[in-house]
MOPAC internal coordinates of N, CA, C and O (Angstrom, degrees):
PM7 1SCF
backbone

  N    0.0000 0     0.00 0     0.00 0    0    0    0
  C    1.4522 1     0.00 0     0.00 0    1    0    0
  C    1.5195 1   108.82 1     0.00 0    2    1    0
  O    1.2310 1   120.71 1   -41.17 1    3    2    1
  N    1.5404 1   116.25 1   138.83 1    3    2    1
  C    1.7608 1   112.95 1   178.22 1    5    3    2
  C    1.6104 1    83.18 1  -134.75 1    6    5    3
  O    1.2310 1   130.49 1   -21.59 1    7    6    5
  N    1.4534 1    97.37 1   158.41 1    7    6    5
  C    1.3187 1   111.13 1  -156.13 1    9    7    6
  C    1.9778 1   100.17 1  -138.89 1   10    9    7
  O    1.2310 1   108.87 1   -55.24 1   11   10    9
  N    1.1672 1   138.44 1   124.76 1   11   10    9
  C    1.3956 1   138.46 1   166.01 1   13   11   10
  C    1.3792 1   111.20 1  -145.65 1   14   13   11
  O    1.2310 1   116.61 1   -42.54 1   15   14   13
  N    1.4528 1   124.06 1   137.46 1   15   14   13
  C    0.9319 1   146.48 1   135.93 1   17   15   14
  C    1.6532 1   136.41 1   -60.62 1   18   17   15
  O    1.2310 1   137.54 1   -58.20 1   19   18   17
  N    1.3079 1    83.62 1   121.80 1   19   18   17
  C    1.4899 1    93.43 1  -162.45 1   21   19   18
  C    1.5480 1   105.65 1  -135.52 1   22   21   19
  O    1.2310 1   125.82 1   -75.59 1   23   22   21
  N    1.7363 1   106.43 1   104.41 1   23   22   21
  C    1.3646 1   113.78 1  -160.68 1   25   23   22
  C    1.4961 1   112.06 1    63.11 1   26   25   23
  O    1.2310 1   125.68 1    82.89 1   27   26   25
  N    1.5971 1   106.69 1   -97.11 1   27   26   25
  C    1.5874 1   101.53 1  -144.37 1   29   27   26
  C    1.7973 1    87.10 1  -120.90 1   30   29   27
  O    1.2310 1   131.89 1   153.17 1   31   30   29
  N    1.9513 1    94.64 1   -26.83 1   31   30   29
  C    1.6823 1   100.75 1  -165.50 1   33   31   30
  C    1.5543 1   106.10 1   -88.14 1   34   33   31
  O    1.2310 1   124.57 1   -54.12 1   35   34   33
  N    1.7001 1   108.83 1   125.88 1   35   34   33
  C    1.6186 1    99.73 1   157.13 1   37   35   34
  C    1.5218 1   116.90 1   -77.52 1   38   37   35
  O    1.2310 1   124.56 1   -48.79 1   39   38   37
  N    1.4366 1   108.85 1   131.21 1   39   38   37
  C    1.0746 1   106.68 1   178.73 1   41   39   38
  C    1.6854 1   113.66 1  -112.27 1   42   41   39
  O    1.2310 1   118.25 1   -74.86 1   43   42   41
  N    1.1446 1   120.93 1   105.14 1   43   42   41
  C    1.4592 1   145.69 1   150.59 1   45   43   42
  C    1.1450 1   139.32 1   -21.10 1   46   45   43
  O    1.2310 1    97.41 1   -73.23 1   47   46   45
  N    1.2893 1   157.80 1   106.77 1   47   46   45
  C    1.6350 1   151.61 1  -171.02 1   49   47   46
  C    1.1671 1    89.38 1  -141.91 1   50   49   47
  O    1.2310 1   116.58 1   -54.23 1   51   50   49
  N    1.6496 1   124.11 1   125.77 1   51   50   49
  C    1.4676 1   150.65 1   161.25 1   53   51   50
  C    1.2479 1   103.15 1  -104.45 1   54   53   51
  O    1.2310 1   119.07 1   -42.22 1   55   54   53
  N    1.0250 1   119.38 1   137.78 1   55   54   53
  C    1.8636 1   120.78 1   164.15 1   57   55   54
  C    1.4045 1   103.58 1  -152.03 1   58   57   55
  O    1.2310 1   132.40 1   -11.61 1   59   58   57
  N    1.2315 1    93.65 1   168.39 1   59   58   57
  C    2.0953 1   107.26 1   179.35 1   61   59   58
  C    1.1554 1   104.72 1   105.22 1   62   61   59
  O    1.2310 1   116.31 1    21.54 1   63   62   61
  N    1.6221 1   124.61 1  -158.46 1   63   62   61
  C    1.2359 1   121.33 1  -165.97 1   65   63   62
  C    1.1697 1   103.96 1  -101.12 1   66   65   63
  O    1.2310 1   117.99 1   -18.13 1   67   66   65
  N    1.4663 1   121.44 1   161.87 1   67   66   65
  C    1.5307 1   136.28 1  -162.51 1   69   67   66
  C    1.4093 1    90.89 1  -112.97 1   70   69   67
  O    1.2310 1   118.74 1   -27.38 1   71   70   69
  N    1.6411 1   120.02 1   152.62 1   71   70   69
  C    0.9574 1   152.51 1  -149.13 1   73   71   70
  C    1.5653 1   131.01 1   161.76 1   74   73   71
  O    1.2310 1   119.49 1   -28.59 1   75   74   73
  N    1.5484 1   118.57 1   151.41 1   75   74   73
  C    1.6496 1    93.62 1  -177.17 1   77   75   74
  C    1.3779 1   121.63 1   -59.71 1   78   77   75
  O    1.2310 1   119.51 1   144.44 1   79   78   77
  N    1.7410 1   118.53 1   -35.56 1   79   78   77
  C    0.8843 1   123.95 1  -156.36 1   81   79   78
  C    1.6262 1   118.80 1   -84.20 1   82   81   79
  O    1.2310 1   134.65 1   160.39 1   83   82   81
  N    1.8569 1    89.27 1   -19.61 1   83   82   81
  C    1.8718 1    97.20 1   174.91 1   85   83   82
  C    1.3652 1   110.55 1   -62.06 1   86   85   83
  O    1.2310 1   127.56 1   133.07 1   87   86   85
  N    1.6494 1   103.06 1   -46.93 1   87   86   85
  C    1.3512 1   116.44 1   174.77 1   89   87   86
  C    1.6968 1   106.14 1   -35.56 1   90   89   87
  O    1.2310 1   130.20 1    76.78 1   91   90   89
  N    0.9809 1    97.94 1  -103.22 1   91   90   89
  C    1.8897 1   120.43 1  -178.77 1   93   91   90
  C    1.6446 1    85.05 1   -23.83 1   94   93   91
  O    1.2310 1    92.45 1   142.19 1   95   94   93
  N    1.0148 1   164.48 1   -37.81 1   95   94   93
  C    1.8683 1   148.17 1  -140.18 1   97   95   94
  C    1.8942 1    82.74 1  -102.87 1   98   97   95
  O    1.2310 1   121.70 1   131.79 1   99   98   97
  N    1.4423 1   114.35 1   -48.21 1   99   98   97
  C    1.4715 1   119.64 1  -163.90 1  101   99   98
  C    1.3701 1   100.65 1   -59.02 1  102  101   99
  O    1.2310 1   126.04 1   126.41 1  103  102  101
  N    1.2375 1   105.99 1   -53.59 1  103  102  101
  C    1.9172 1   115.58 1  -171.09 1  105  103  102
  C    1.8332 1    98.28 1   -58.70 1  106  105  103
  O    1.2310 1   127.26 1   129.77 1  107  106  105
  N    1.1037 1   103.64 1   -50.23 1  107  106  105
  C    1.9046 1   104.63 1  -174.01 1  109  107  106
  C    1.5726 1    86.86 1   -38.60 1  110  109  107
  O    1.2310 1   125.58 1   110.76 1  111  110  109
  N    1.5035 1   106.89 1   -69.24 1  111  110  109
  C    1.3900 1   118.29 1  -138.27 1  113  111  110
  C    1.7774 1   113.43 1   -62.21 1  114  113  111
  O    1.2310 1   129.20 1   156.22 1  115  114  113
  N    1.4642 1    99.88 1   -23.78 1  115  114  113
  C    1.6894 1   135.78 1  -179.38 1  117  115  114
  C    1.9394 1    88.78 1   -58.04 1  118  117  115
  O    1.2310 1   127.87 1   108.98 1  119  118  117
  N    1.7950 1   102.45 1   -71.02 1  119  118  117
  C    1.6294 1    95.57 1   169.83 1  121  119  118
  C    0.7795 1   143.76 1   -48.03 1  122  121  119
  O    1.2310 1   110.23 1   134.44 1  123  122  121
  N    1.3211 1   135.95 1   -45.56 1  123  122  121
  C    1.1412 1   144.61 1   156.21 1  125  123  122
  C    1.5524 1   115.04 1   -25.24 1  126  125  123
  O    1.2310 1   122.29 1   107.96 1  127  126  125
  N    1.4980 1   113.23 1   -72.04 1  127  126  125
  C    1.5217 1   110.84 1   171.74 1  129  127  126
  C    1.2746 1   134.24 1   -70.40 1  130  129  127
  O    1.2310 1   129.31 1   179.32 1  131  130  129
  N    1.7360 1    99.67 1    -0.68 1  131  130  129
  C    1.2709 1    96.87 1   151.08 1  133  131  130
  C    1.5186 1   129.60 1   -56.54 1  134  133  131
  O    1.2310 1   129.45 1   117.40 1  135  134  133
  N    1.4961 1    99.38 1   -62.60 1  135  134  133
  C    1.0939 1   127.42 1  -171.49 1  137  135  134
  C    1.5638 1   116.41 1   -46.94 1  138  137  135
  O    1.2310 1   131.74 1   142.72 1  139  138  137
  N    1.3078 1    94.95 1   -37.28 1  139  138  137
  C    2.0205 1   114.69 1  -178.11 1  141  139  138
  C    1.4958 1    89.33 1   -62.04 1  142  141  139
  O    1.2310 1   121.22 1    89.73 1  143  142  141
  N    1.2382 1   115.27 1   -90.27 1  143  142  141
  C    1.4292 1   126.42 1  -148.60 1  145  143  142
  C    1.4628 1   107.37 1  -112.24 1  146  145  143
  O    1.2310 1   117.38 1  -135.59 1  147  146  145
  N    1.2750 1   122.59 1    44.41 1  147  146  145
  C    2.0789 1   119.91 1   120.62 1  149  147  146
  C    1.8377 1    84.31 1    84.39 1  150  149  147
  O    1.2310 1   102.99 1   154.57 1  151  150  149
  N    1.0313 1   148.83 1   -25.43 1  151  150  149
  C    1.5488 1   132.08 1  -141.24 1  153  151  150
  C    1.9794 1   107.11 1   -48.15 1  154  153  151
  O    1.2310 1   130.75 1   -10.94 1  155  154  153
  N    1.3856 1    96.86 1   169.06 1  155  154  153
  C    1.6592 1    92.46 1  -170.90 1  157  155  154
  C    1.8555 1    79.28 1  -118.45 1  158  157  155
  O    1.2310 1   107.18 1  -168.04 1  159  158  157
  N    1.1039 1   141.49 1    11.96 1  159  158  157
  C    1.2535 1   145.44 1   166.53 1  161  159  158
  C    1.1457 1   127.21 1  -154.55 1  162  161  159
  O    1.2310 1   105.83 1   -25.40 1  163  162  161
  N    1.0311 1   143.89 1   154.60 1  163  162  161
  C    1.4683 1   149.28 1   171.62 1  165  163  162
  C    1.8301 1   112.56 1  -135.06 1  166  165  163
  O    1.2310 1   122.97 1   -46.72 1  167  166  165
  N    1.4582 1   111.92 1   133.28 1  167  166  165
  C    1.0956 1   121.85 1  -156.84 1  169  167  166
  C    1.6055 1    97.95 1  -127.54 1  170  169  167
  O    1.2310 1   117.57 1   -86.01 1  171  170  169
  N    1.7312 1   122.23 1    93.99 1  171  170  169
  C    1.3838 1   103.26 1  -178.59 1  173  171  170
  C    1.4909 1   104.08 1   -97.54 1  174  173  171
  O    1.2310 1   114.32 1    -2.18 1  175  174  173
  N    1.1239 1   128.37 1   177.82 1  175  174  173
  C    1.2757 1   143.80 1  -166.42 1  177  175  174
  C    1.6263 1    98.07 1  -154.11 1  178  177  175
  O    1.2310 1   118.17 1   -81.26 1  179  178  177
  N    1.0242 1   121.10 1    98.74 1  179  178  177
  C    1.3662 1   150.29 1  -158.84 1  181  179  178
  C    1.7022 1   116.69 1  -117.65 1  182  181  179
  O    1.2310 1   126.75 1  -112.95 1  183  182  181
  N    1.6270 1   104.63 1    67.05 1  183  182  181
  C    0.8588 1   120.87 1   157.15 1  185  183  182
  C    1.7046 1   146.22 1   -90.48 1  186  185  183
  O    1.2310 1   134.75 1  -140.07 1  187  186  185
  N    1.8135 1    89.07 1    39.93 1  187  186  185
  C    1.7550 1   100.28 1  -174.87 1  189  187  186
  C    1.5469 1    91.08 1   -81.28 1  190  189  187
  O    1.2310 1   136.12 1   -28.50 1  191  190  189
  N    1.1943 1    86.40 1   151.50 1  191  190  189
  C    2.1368 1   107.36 1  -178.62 1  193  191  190
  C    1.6552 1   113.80 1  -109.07 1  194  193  191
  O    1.2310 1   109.68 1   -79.90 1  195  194  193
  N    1.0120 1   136.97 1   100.10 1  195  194  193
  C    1.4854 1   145.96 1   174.01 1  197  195  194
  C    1.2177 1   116.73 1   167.87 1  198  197  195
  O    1.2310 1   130.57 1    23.51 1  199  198  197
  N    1.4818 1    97.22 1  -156.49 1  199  198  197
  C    1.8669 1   101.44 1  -173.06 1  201  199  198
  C    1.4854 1    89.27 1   -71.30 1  202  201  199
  O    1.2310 1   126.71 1   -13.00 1  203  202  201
  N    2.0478 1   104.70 1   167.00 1  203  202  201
  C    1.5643 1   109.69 1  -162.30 1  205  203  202
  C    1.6766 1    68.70 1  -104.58 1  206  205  203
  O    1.2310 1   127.63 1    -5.41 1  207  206  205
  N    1.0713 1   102.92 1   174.59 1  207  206  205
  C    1.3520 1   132.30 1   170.87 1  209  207  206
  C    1.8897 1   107.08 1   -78.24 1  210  209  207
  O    1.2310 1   133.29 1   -22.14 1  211  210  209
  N    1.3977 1    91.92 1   157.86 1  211  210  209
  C    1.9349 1    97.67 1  -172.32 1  213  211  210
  C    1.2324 1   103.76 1   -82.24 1  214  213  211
  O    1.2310 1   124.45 1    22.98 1  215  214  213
  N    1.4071 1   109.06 1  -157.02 1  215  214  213
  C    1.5544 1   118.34 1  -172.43 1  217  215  214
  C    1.6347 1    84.52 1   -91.29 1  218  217  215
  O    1.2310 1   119.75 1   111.04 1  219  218  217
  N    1.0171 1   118.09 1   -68.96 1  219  218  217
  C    1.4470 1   134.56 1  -177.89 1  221  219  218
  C    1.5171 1   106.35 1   -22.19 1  222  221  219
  O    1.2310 1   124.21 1   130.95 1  223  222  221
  N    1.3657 1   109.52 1   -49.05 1  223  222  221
  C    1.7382 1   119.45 1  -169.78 1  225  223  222
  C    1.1883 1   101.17 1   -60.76 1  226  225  223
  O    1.2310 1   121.60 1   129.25 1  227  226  225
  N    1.2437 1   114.54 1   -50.75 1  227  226  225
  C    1.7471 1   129.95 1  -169.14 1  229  227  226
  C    1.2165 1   111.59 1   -62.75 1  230  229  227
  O    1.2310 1   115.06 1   135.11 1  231  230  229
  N    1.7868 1   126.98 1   -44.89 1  231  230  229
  C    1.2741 1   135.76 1  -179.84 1  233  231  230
  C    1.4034 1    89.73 1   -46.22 1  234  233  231
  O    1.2310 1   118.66 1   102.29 1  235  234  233
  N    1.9465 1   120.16 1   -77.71 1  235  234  233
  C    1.0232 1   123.70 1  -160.37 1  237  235  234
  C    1.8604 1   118.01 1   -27.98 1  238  237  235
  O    1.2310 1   134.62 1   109.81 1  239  238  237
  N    1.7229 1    89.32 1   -70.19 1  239  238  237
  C    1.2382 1    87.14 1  -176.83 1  241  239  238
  C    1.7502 1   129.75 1   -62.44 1  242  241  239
  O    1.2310 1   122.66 1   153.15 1  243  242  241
  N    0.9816 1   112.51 1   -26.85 1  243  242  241
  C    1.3080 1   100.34 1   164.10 1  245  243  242
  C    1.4173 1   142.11 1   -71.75 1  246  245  243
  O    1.2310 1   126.10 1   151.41 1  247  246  245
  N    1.8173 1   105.89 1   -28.59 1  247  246  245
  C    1.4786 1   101.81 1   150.06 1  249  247  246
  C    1.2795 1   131.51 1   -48.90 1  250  249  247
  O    1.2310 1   122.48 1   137.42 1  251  250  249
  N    1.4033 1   112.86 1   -42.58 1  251  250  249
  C    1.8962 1   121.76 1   166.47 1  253  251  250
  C    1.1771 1   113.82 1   -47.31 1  254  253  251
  O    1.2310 1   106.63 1   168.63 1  255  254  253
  N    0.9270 1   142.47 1   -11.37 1  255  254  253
  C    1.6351 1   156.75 1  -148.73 1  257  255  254
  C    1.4310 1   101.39 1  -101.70 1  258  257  255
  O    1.2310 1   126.92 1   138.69 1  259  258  257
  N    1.7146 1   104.30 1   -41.31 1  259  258  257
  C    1.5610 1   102.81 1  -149.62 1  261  259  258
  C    1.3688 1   116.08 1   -48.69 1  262  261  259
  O    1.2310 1    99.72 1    32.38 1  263  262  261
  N    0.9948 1   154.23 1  -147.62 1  263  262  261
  C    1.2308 1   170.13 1   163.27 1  265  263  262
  C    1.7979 1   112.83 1     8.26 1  266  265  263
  O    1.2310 1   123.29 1  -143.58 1  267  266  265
  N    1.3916 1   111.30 1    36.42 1  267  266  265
  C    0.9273 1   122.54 1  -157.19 1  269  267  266
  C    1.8816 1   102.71 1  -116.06 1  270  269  267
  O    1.2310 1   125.04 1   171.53 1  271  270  269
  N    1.3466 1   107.93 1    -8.47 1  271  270  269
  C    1.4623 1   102.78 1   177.72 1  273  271  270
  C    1.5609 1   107.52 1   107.54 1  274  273  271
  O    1.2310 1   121.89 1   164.28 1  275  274  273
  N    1.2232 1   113.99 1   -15.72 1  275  274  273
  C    1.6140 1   110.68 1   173.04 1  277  275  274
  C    1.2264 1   122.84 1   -56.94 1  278  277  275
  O    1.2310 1   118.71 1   162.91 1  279  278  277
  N    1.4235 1   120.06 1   -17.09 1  279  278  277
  C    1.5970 1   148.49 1  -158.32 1  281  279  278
  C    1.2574 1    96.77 1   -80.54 1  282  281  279
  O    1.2310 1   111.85 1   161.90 1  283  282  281
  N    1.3843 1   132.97 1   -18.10 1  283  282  281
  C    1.2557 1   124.16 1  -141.45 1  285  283  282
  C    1.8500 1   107.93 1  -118.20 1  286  285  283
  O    1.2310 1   134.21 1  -174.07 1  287  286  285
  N    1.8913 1    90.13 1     5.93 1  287  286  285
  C    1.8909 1    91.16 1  -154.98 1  289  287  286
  C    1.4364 1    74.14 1  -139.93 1  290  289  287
  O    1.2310 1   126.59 1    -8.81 1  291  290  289
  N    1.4860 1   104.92 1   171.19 1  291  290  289
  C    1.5388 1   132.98 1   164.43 1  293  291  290
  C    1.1682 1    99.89 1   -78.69 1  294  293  291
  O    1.2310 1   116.81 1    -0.15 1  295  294  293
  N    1.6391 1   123.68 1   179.85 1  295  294  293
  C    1.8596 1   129.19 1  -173.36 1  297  295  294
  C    1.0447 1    81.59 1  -160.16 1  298  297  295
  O    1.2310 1   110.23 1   -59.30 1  299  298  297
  N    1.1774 1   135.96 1   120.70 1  299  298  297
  C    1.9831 1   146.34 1   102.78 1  301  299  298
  C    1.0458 1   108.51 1   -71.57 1  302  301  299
  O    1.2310 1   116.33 1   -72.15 1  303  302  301
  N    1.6021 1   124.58 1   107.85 1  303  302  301
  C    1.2603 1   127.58 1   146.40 1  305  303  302
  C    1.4583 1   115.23 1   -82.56 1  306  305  303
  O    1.2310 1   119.50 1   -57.93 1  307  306  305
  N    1.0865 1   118.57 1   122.07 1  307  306  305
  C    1.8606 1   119.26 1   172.42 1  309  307  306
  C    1.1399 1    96.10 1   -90.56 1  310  309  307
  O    1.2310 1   124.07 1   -58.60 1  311  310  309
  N    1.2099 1   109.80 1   121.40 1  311  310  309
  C    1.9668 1   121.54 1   144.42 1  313  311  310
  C    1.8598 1   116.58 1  -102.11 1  314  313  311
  O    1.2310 1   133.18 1   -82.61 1  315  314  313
  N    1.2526 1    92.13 1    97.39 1  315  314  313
  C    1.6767 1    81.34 1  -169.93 1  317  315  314
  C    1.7283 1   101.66 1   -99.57 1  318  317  315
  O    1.2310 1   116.04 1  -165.59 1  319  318  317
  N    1.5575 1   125.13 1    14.41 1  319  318  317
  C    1.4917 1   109.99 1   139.53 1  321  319  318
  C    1.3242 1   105.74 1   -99.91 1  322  321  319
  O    1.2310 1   116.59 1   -90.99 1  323  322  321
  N    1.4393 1   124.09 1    89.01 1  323  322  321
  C    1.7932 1   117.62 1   155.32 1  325  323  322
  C    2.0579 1    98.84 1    85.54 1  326  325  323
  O    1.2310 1   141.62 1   -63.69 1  327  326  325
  N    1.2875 1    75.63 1   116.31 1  327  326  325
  C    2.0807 1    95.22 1   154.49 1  329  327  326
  C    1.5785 1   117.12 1   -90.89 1  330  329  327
  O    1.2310 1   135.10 1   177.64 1  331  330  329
  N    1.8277 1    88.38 1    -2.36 1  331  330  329
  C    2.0665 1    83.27 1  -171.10 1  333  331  330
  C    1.3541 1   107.40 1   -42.23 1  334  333  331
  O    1.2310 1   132.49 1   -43.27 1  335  334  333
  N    1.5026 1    93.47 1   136.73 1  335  334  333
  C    1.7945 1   116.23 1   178.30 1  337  335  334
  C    1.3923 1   105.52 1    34.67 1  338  337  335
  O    1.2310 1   111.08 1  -135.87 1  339  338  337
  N    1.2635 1   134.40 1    44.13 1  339  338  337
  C    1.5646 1   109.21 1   154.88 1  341  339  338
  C    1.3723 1   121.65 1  -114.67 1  342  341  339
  O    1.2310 1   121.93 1  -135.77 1  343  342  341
  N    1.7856 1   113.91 1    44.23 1  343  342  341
  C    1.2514 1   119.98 1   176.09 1  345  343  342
  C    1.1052 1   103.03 1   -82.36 1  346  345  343
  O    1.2310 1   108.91 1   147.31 1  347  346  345
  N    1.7707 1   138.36 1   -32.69 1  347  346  345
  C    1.4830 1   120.54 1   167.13 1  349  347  346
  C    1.9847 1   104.48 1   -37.69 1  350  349  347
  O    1.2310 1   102.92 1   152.02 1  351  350  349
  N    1.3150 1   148.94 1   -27.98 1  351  350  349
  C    1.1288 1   152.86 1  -166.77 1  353  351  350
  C    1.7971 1   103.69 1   -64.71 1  354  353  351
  O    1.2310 1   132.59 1   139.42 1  355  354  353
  N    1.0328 1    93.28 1   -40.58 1  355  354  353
  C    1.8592 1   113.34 1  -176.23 1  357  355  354
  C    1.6426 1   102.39 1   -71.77 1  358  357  355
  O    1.2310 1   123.81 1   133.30 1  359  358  357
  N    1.7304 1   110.29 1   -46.70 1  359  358  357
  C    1.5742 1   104.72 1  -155.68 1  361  359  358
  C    1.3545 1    90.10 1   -72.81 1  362  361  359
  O    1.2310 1   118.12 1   144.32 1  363  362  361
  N    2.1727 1   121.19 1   -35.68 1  363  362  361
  C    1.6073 1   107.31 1  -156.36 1  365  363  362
  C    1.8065 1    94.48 1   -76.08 1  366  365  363
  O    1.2310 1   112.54 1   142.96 1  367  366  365
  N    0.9917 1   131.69 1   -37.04 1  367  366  365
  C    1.6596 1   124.30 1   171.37 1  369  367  366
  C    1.3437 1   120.59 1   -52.22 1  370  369  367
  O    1.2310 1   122.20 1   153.74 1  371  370  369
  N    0.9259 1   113.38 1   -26.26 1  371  370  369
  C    1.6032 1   102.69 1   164.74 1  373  371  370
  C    0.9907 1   127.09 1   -92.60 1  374  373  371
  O    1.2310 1   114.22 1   153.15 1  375  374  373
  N    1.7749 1   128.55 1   -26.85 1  375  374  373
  C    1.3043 1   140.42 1   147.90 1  377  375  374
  C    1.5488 1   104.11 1   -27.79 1  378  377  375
  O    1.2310 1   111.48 1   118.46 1  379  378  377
  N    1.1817 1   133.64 1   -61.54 1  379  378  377
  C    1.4795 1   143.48 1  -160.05 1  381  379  378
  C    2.2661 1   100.01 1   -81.87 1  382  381  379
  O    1.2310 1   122.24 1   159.18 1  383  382  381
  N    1.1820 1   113.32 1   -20.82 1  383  382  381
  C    1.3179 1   109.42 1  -172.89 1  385  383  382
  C    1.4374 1   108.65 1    99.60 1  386  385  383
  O    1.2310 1   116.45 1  -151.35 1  387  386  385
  N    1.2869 1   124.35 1    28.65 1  387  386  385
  C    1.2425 1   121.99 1   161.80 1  389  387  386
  C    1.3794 1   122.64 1  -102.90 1  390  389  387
  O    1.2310 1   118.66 1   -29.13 1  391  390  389
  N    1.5325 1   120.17 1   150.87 1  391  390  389
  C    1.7279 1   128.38 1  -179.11 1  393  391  390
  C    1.4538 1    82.18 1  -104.68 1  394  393  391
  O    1.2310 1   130.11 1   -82.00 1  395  394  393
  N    1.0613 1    98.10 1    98.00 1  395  394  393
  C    1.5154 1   115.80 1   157.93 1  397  395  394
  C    1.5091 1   146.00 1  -123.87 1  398  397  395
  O    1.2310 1   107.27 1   -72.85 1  399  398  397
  N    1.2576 1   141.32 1   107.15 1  399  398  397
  C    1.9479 1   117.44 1  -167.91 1  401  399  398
  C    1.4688 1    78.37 1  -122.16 1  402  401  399
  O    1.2310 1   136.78 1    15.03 1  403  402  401
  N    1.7379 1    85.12 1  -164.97 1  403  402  401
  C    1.3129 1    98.03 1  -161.30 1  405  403  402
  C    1.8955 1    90.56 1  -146.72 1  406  405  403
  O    1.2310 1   106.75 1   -64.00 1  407  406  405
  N    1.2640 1   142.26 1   116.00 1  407  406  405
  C    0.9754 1   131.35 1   128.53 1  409  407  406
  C    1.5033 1   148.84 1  -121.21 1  410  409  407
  O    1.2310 1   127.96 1    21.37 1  411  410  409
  N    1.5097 1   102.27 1  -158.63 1  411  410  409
  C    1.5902 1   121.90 1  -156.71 1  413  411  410
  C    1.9520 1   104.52 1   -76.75 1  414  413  411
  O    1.2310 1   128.99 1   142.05 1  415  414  413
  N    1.4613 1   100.29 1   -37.95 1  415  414  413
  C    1.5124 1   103.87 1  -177.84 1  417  415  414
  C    1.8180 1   113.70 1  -130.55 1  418  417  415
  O    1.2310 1   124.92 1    -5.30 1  419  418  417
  N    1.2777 1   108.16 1   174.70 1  419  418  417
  C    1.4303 1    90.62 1   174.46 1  421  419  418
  C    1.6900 1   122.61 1   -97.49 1  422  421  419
  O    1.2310 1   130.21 1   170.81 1  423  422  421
  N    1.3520 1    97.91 1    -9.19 1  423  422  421
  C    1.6098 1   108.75 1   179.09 1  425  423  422
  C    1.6930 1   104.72 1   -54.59 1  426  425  423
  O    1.2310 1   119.17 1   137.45 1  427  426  425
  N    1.5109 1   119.20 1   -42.55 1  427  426  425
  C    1.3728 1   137.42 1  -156.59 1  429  427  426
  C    1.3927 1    94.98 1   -74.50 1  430  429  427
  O    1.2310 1   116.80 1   123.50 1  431  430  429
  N    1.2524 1   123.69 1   -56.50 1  431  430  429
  C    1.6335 1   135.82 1   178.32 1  433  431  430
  C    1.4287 1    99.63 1   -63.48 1  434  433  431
  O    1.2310 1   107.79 1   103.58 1  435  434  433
  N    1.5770 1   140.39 1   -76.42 1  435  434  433
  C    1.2959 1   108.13 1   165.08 1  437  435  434
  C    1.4466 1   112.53 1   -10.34 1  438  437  435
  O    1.2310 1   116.58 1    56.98 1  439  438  437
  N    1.3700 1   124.11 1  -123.02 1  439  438  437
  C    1.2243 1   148.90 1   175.94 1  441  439  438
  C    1.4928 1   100.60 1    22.43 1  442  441  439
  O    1.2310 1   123.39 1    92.58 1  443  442  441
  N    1.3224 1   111.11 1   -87.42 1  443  442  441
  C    1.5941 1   118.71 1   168.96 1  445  443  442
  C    1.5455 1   117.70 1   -27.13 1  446  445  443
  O    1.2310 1   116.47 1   116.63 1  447  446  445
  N    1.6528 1   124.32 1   -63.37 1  447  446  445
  C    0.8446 1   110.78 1  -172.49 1  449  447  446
  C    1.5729 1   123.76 1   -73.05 1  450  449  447
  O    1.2310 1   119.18 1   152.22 1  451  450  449
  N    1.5816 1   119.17 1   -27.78 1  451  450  449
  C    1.2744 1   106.90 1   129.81 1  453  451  450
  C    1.3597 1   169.41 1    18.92 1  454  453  451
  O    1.2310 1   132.34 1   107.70 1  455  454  453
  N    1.4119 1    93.76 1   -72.30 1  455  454  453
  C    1.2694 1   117.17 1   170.75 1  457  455  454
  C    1.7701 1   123.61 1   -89.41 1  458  457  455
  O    1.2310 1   131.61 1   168.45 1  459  458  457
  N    1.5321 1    95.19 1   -11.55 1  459  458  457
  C    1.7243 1    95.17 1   162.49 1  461  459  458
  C    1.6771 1   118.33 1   -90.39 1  462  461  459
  O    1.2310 1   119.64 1   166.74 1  463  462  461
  N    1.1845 1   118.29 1   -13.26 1  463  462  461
  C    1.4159 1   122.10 1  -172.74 1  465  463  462
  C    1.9206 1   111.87 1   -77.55 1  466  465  463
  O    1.2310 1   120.10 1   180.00 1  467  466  465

């Protein structure tokens, strides 16, 4: 994972293989720099390679999340292999109080995040 700030947005790069547990280490590691350096967005770029995680996985991890400071920023997650079905990802983040989407490119996530500033 490499991590920069840029202006206001952290911007994020995950790579390697996907898994629950890569997942859950990325999100820790996502907090953490929240927590360091204040961002009013976070921009991941989510280039882990394997099976995606379930609905179930996602519930999990995003309940873990709660009260953790994610609340406090915008979320673009880019998946630029495939969003297939991971809009349950959107419903469990907002369940928890997160502004969160999820897309296909990063131009689109720009844009979005954008549009809250």
């Amino acid at each position: 994972m490499r991590f920069q700030l840029v202006g206001a947005c952290l911007r994020v790069w995950a790579e390697g293989t996907s898994s629950f547990a890569a997942t859950v280490a990325c999100w820790q590691q996502v907090i953490e720099q929240v927590r360091t350096l204040a961002p009013r967005s976070v921009l991941l770029l989510d280039e882990l390679r394997g099976r995606d995680l379930t609905a179930a996985e996602w519930e999990s991890l995003v309940q873990a999340t709660r009260g953790q400071g994610l609340e406090r920023v915008r979320i673009a997650h880019v998946k630029p292999q495939g969003t297939d079905e991971l809009e349950y990802c959107e419903i469990h983040a907002r369940e928890v109080g997160l502004d969160a989407r999820v897309f296909a490119d990063e131009a689109s996530a720009l844009l979005w995040l954008r549009d809250a500033t």
